[in-house]
C-alpha positions as CSV (number, residue, x, y, z in Angstrom):
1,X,17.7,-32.0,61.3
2,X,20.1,-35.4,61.9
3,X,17.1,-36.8,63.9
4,X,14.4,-35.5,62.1
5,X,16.8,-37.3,58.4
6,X,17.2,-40.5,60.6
7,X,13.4,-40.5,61.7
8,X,12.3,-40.0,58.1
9,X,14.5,-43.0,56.6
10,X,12.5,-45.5,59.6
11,X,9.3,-44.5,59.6
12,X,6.3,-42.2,59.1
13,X,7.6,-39.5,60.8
14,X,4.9,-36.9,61.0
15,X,2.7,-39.5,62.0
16,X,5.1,-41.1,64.7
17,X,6.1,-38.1,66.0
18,X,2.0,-37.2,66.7
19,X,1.7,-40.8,68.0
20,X,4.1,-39.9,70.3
21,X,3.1,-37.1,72.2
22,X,-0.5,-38.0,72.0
23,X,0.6,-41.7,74.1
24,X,2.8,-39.8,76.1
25,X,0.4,-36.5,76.5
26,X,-3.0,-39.0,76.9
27,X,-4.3,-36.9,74.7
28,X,-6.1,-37.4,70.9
29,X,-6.7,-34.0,69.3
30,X,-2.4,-32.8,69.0
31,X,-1.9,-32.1,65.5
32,X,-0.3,-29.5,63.4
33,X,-0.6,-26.3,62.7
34,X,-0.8,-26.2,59.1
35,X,0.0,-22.2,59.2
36,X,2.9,-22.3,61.3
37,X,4.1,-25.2,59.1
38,X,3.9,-22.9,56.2
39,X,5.6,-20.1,58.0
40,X,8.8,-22.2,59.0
41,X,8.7,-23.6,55.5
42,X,8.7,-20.0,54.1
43,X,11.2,-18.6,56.8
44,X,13.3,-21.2,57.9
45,X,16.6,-20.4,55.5
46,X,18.8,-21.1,58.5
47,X,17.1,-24.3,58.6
48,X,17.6,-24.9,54.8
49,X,20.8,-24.0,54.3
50,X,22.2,-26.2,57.6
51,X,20.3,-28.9,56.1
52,X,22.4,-28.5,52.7
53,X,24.9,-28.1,54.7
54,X,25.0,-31.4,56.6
55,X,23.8,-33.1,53.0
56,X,27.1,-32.2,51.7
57,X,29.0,-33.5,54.8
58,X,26.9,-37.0,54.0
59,X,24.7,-36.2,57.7
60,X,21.7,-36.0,56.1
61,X,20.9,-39.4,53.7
62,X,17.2,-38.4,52.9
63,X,16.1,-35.8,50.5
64,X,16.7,-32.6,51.9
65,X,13.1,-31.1,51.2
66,X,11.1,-34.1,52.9
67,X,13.6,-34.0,55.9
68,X,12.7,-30.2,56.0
69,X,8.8,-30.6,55.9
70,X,8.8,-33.2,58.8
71,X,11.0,-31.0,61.0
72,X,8.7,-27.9,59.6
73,X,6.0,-29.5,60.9
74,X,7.8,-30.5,63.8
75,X,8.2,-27.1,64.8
76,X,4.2,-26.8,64.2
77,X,2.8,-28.9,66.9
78,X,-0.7,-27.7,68.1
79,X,-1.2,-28.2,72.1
80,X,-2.1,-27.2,74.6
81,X,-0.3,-25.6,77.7
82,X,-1.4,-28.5,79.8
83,X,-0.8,-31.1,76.7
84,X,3.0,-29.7,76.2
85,X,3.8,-30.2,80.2
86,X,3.0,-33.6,80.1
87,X,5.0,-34.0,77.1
88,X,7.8,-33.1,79.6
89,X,6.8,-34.8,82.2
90,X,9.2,-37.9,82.0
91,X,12.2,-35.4,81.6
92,X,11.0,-34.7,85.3
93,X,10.6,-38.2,86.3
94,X,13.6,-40.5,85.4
95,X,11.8,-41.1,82.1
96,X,8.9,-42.7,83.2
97,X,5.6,-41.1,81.8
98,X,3.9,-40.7,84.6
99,X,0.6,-39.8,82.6
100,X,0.9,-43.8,80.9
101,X,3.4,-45.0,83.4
102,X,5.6,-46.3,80.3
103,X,9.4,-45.9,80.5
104,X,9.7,-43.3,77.5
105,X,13.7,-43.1,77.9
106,X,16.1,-44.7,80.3
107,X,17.3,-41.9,83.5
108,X,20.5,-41.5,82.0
109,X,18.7,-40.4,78.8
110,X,16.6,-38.1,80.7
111,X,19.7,-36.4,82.3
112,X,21.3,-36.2,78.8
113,X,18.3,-34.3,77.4
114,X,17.6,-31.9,80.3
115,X,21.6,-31.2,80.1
116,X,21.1,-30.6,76.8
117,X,17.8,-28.3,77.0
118,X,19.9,-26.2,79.6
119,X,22.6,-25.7,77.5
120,X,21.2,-24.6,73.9
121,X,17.1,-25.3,74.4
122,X,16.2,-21.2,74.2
123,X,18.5,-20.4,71.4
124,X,21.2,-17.5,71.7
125,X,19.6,-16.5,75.3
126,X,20.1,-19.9,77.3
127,X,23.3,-19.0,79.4
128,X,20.9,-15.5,80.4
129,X,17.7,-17.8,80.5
130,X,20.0,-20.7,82.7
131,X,21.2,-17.7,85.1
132,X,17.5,-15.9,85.5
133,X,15.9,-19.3,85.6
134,X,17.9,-22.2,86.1
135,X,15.6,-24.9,84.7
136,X,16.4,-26.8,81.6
137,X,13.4,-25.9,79.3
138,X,13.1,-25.7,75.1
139,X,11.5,-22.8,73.7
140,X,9.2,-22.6,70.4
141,X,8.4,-20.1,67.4
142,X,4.8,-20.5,68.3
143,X,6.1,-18.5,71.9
144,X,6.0,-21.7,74.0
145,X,8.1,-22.9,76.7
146,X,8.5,-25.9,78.2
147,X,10.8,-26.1,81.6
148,X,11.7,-29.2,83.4
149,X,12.2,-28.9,87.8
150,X,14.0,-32.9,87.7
151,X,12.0,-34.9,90.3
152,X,9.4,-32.0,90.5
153,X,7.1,-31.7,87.8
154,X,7.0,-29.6,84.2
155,X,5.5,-26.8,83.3
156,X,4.4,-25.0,80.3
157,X,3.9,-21.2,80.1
158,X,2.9,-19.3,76.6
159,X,2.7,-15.8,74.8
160,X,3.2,-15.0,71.3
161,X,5.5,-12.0,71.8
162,X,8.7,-13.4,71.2
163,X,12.3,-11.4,72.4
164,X,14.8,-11.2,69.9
165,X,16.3,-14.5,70.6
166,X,13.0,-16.3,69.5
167,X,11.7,-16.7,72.8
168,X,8.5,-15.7,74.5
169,X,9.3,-12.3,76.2
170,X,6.2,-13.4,78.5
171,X,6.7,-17.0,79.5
172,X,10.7,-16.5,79.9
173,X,9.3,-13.5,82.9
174,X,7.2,-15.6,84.4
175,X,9.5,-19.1,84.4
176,X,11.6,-16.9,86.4
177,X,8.9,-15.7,88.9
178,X,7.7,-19.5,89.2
179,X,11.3,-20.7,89.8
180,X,12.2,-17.9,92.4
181,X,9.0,-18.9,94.2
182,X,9.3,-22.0,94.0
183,X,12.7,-22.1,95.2
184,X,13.8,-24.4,92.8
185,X,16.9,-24.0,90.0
186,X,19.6,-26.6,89.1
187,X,21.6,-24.5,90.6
């Protein structure tokens, strides 16, 4: 919500944000899901009240509502499997895009992020998700996971059917069988 207020008091941020990942993705037709949106706007009182919440500690400086439609639709990216591992792809590569060949982040930033996936990226689950699969990844409410092998690759994996953590019961079983095969965990 911090990044999403700080994003919203520099720029377009809907639009940057789709800029983004369609540079970084080489890809035109991400968007949003206008349903979704709707859903996290209608839903999303955790959301709400931490963003009232950081307002009255003076960490949000933008109007609470906008700042919560722009992470709303945030949260409401449409892509594709394929689209959504490329969006990860410089987390795996020193952050270098290797789909543009731009430097999105510096390695030290890339290393912060994945650190930072690993430790909170699949909600209340992550230490069980970090122990089964031991890759940093970021789950979604649309039941999409993104998980990051650093100097391998990224992949994507999705089902709707979400455990009670907010994760994809699915694509949280099968990270682990693709890590266990693959022989690869952070660990």
């Amino acid at each position: 919500l911090v990044v999403t207020d700080t994003l919203v008091e520099r720029m377009d941020a809907k639009q940057a944000i789709l800029d983004f990942l369609r540079e970084i993705c080489g890809a035109t037709d991400i968007g949003f899901d206008p349903v979704v949106a709707a859903s996290e706007a209608e839903t999303g009182f955790r959301n709400r009240a931490l963003a009232w919440y950081l307002k009255s500690f003076g960490n949000l400086h933008q109007d609470v509502d906008r700042v919560l439609d722009v992470y709303f639709h945030h949260c409401a990216l449409a892509m594709s499997c394929r689209e959504l591992a490329r969006a990860f792809l410089h987390l795996a590569n020193g952050g270098v895009s290797p789909v543009s060949g731009n430097k999105v982040i510096s390695s030290r930033q890339s290393r912060r992020i994945n650190a930072m996936m690993m430790t909170c990226g699949l909600y209340d689950a992550v230490g069980k998700f970090a122990f089964r699969v031991g890759l940093p990844a970021k789950s979604g409410v649309g039941g999409g996971i993104a998980a990051v092998m650093p100097g391998h690759c990224a992949v994507c994996v999705w089902s709707p059917a979400l455990d009670a953590s907010g994760n994809s019961y699915a694509g949280t079983r099968a990270l682990e069988m693709f890590a266990s095969r693959a022989g690869q965990s952070v660990f």
